[in-house]
N, C-alpha and C positions, 0 to 999 in steps of 0.2 A: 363807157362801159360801167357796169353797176360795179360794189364792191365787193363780192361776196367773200365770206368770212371763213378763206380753207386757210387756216394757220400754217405762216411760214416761217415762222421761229422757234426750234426746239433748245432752249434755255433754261432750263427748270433748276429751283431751289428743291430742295430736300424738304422743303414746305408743301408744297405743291403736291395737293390732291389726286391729280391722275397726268398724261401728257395728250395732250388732246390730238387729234388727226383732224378730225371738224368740227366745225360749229358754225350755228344759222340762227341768227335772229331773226333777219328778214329787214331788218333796219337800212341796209343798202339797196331796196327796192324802194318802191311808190306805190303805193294805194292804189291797185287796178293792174299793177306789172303781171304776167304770169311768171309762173315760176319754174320753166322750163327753160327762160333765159338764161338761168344758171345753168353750167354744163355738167353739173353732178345730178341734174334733176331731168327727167327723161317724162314723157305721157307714155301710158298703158301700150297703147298703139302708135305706131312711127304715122305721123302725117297732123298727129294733133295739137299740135303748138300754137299756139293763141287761139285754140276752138272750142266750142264746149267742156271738150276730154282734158283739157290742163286747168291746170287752178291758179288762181290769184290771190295775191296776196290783200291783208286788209287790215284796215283802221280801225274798226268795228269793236274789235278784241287785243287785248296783249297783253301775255305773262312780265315779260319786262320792254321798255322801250315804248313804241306807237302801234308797231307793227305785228301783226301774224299769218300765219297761212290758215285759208275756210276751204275747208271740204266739205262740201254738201251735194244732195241728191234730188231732181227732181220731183221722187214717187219716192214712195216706200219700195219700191222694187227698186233701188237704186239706177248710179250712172248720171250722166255720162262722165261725171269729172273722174281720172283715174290717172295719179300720178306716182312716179316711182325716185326715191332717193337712191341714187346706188351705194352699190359696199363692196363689193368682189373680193372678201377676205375670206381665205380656205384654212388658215392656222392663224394661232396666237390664243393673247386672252385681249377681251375686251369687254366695255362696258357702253352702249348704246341707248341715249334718251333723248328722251322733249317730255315739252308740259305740254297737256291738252285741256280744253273748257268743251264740253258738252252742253250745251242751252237747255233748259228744262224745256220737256218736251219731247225733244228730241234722242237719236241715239247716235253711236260712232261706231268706224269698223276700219282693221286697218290689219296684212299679211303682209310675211315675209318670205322673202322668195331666195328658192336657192341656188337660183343664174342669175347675171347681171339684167341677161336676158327674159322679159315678163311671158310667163306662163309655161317655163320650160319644166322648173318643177319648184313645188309647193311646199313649206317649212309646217309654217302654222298658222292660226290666222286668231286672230281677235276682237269680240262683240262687247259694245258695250250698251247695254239697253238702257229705255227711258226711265227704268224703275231706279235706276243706280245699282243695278249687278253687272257683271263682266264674266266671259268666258272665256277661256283659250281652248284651241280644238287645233289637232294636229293627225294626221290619215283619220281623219272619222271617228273618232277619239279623243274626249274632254280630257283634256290635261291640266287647268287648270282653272281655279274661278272666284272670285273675290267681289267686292262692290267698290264705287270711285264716286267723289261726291258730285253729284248735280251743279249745274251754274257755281262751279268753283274749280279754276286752276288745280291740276293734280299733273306728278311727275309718275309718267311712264318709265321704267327703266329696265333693262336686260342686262345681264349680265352671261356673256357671249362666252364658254370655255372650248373655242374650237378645239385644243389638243387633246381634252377629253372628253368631247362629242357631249358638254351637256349645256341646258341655259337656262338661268333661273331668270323669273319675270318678277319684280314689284310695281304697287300701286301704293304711293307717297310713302315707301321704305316698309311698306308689308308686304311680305311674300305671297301672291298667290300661284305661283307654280314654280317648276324645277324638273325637268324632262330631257329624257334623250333627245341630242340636237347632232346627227352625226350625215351632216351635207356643207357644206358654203355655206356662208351668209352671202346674197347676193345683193340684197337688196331692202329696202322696206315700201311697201304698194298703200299709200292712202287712196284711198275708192271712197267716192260719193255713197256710200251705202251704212245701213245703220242696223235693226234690229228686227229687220221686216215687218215692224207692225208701226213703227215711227217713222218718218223723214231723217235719215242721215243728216246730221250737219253739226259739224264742230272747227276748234279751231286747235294750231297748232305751229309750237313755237318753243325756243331755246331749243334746238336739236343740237346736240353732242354726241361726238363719239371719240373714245378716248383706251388708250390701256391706263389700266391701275396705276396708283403709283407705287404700288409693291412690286411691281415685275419691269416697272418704268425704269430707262438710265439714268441717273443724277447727272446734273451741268458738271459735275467738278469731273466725271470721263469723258461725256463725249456733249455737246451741245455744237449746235451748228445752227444760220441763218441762210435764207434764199430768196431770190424771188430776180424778176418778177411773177405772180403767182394768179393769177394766169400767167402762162406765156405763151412763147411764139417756136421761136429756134433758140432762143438760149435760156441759160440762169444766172446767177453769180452766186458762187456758191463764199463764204466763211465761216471762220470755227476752230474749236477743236477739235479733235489733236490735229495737229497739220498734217500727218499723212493721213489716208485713209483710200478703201475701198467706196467707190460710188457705183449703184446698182440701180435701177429703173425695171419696172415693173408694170404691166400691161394687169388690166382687173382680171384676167385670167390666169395672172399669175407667169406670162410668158417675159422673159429677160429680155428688154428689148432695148439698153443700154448698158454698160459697162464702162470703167476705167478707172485709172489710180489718180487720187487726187493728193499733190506732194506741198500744193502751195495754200492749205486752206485760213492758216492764220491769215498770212495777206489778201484772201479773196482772190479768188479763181472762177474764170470763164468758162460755163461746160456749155458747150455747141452743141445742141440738136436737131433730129431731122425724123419728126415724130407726128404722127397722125393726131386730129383731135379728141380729144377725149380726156379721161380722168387715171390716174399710175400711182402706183407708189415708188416715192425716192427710198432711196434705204443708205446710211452710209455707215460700213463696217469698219472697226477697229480692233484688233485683238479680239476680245472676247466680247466686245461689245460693239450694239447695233441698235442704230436707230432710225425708226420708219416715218415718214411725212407722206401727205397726199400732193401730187403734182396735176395743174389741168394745163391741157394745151389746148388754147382757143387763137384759130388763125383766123 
């Protein structure tokens, strides 16, 4: 099985930047893998898994490491590649990127979706043309718009304020938008598609998503380790504080596990009996909590 990089160690210094939930190099794939092998990674339409509609990863291009993921389009009128990373987070703060290369030439395009589920309903979306401008457009309505350099690596980043419905977007740490956001993040849809008058085709790579570290727990309250990550039916869980509340979490937000865990300095066995897919762990202590991503791949 490939090793994809959903972090399962919550351990952080007071140094430390933000606390991660994900992160994708694409470095535990192979030049040609698609990337719907990963189980956080879905095609547009169910049925499309190694076929045109999913995309591959490639050697071609890389922000760091060998590897990245190419989304590109046939025509100017896009398709068929159309893949979705999921998110299923409805509260919190977060901060959500990757770096992207655009080919001269060419253009890119990439929405966000506000079910896990693709086309249920539509955030915003974003163009980035061959000239090096960019637009965001959210119900029919330019909300934001900047430029992003040509044939050079640039960090995409969002900054997610679900509890106050807003999210500001930069392109290499310049704002070009900041708009009402008041639905889920479900998801994020790279589409073969580009600027209607170019060929879609770029690449993309380091994806993170993380909360700040201003609203992040510090290691000295609560830190805790697990895995295995994929799993099956079980975990192990260790950490601190040794009591705690452990909770599981369906991308819809549905509680689909519970219990008290009394033994976590020694490591503890939590038994499940969970469908596959992608959850968040969550483990509560007094007033503090803290959230992982958990996949179950049987």
């Amino acid at each position: 099985m490939k090793q994809f990089l959903l972090f399962a160690t919550l351990a952080f210094s007071t140094l430390s930047f933000s606390q991660a939930l994900y992160e994708e190099g694409f470095e535990g794939f192979a030049a040609g893998d698609y990337v719907s092998d990963s189980p956080v990674w879905i095609t547009w339409t169910s049925g499309q898994e190694g076929s045109a509609g999913d995309a591959q990863i490639s050697d071609e291009q890389a922000h760091t490491g060998s590897n990245s993921l190419n989304i590109y389009a046939n025509s100017a009128t896009g398709g068929p590649m159309d893949v979705v990373l999921l998110a299923g987070l409805d509260e919190g703060v977060y901060e959500g990127a990757w770096w992207m290369y655009v080919p001269d030439g060419n253009s890119a395009y990439y929405n966000v979706q506000e079910d896990q589920s693709p086309g249920v309903g539509w955030a915003f979306e974003a163009t980035f043309a061959f000239t090096g401008d960019m637009q965001i457009v959210a119900d029919g309505a330019t909300v934001g718009s900047g430029t992003f350099p040509i044939a050079t690596w640039f960090e995409v980043k969002h900054l997610l304020d679900l509890d106050n419905d807003m999210v500001t977007i930069l392109i290499d740490g310049t704002e070009v938008g900041s708009f009402a956001f008041d639905s889920p993040f479900g998801g994020i849809n790279f589409y073969g598609m580009g600027d209607g008058t170019t060929v879609g085709n770029y690449f993309v790579d380091d994806i993170t998503l993380a909360i700040p570290t201003d609203i992040a727990t510090p290691a000295a309250e609560v830190s805790f380790n697990f895995g295995p990550n994929p799993a099956t039916n079980y975990i192990n869980l260790k950490g601190q504080p040794n009591n705690a509340t452990l909770r599981i979490h369906a991308l819809n937000g549905q509680l689909v596990h519970q219990q008290i865990v009394n033994n976590m300095n020694k490591g503890q066995t939590i038994e499940l009996n969970l469908d596959n897919g992608v959850y968040f762990l969550e483990v509560v202590a007094g007033n503090q909590r803290t959230t992982q991503r958990l996949v179950i791949s049987q």
